[in-house]
N, C-alpha and C positions, 0 to 999 in steps of 0.2 A: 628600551622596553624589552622586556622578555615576552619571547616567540611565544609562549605558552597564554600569557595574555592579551595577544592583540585581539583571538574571535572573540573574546568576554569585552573587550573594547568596543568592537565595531558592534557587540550586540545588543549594548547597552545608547550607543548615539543611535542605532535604527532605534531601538525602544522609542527614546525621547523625541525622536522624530516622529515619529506616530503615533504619539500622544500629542504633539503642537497642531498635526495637520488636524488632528478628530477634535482639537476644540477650535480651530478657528470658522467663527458664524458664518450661518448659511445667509449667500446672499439673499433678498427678498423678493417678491413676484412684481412687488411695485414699480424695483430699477429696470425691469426689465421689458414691461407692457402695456403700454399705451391706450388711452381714451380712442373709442372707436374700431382698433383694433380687430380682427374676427380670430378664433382661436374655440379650440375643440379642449374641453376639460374634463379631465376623469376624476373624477372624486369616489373617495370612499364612502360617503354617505347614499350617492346616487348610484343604482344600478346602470344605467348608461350614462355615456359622455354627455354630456351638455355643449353643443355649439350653436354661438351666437358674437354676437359686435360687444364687447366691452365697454359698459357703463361707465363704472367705477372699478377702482383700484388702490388699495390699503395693503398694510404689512399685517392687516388681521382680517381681511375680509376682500373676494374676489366677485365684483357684482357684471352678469353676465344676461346681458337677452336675447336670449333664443329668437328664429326668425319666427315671427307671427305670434309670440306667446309673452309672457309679463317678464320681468326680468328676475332673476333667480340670485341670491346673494348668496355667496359658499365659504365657507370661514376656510381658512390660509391653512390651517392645520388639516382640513380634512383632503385638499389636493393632493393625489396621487403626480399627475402628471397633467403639462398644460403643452399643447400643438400651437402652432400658429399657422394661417393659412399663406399659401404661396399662390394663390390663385386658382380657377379652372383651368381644364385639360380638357381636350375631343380626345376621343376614345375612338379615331379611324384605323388607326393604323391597326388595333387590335379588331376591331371589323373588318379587317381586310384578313388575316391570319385566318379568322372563323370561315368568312366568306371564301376564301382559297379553299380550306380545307374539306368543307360541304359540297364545293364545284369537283373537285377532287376525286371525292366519294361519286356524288353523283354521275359524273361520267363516266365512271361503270357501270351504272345502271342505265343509262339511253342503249336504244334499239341502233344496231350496227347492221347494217344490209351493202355489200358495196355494189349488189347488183340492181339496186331501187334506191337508190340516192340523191339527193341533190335538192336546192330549194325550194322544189313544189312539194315534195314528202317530208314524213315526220323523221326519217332514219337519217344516221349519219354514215359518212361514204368509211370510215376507219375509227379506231379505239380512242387514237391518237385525239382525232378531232371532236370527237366526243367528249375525253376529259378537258382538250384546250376551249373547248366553248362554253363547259358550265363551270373550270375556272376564271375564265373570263367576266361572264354572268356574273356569279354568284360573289365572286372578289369584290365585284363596283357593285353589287346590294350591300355587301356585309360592309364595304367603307363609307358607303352612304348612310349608313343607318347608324355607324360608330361616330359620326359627325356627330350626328345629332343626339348622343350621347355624354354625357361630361361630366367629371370626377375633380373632385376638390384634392390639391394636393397637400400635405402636412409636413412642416418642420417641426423639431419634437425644441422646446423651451428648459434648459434646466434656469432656477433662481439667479446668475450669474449675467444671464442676459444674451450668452451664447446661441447662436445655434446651431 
């Protein structure tokens, strides 16, 4: 083979390689999702996601019920994107970050006297123990109240079944 045609070689098998991968069909939302299932979906037609436990499931039609509302059917063409749930999350640890950092701040503003200090008074004896007491404090509010906090976590679904 001559040196002059191998790039017109190799440009012409990528061509044809990338014309076989763009026609081979998209896998379907069917193989992929399960009766019962809960999952977050964007559609085109709706301005927000729809999340709920899956009804039904077809190669033309994705039927989805929201918690507490009727069940919503969404044709396969108009899905944007489908999530699947991984469960709930506590959200302490990121109450504990907020919570540090508000002790933090606030111990620079508590009253510092080292000459009228000590547990009958409102003053702390140094800076030091001023920020380490409303770090303290306010760390175990902010992780108590991230407890009781909880965020759904999402894996993103392509047609394949992957995720």
């Amino acid at each position: 083979m001559n040196m002059r045609r191998a790039p017109l070689a190799i440009a012409v098998v990528l061509a044809f390689a990338t014309v076989a991968a763009a026609q081979t069909p998209a896998p379907s939302l069917a193989s992929s999702l399960t009766i019962g299932q809960r999952v977050r979906v964007h559609s085109n037609a709706e301005p927000r996601s729809i999340i709920g436990g899956i009804s039904a499931v077809d190669d033309e039609f994705l039927t989805v019920v929201p918690d507490g509302r009727s069940a919503v059917k969404i044709p396969a063409r108009e899905i944007a994107s489908v999530d699947a749930s991984r469960g709930r999350k506590r959200n302490w640890l990121k109450g504990l970050a907020v919570g540090v950092a508000i002790g933090v701040a606030s111990g620079f503003a508590f009253e510092v006297d080292p000459a009228y200090c000590g547990p009958d008074t409102a003053y702390f004896c140094s800076r030091g123990e001023a920020v380490g007491a409303g770090t303290i404090v306010f760390g175990a509010i902010g992780a108590g109240i991230g407890a009781f906090i909880t965020s759904e976590r999402w894996t993103p679904i392509d047609g394949s079944g992957r995720r």
